[in-house]
Every structure is written in C-alpha cells, then in structure tokens.
C-alpha positions in Angstrom: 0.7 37.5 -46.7 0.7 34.3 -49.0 3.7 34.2 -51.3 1.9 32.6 -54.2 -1.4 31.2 -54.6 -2.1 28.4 -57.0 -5.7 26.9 -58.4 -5.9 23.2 -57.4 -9.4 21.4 -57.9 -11.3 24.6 -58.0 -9.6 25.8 -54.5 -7.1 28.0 -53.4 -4.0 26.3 -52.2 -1.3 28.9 -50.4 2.4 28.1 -50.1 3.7 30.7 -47.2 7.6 31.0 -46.5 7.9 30.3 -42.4 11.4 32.7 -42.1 11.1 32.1 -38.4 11.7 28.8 -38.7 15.2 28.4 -39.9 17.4 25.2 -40.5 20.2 26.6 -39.3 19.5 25.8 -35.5 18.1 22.9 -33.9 15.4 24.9 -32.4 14.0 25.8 -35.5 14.2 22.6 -37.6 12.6 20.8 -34.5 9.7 23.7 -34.5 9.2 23.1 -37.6 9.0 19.1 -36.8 6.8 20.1 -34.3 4.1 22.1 -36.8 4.2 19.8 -39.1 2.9 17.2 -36.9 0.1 19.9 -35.3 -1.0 20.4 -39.0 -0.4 16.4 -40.2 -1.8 14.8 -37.1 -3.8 17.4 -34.7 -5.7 19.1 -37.5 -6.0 16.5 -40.2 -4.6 18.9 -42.5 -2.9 17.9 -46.2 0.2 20.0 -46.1 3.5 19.4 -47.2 6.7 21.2 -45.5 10.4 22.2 -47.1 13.5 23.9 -46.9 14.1 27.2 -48.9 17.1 29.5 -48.4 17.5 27.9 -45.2 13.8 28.3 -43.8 10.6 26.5 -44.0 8.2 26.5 -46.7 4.7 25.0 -45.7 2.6 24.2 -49.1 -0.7 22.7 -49.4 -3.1 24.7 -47.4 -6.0 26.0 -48.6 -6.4 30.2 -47.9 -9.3 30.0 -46.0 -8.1 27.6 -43.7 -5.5 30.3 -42.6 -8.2 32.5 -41.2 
C-alpha cells in the first residue's frame, strides 16, 4: 500500500517506501540503481528515487500506473 498520495495536475502521484531495498549493502543500493534505470529508461517513466531511514523511496508515479 502507498504511503501517501499527493494531487499533482489533477493526477494522483504515489510515493512508496522500497524497505527491501536498503543502503546499507551494495546489493541493495545497486538494485535500486538498477530500478531506477527500468523505470527512467525502459518505461519512460518520470520518477524520482531517495534514501529514507536507510531504504529507498521511489516518488513520482502516478497510482494507476502501479496496477
């Protein structure tokens, strides 16, 4: 489940917490890398990607896009 939604332009934009994908192993930040690029490149999507308490925060992505 989303972990906050926010109204941008009329749409729904999602910001979901990735706890799998830690920073604290090399594994996980280069997963993480390795989404990003999927999302960025592969898809076309507009997402951004952070760090939160030590795991990944993907933002940007509109809700029905998840489905």
């Amino acid at each position: 489940m989303p972990d906050s939604q926010l109204l941008n332009k009329g749409m729904v934009v999602t910001m979901i917490n990735l706890i799998g994908l830690t920073s604290a192993s090399p594994i996980g930040f280069m997963a993480a890398i390795g989404l990003m690029r999927v999302l960025t490149l592969d898809m076309r999507l507009d997402v951004w990607m952070g760090w939160q308490r030590g795991h990944a925060v993907l933002d940007g992505i509109m809700a029905d896009t998840l489905i």
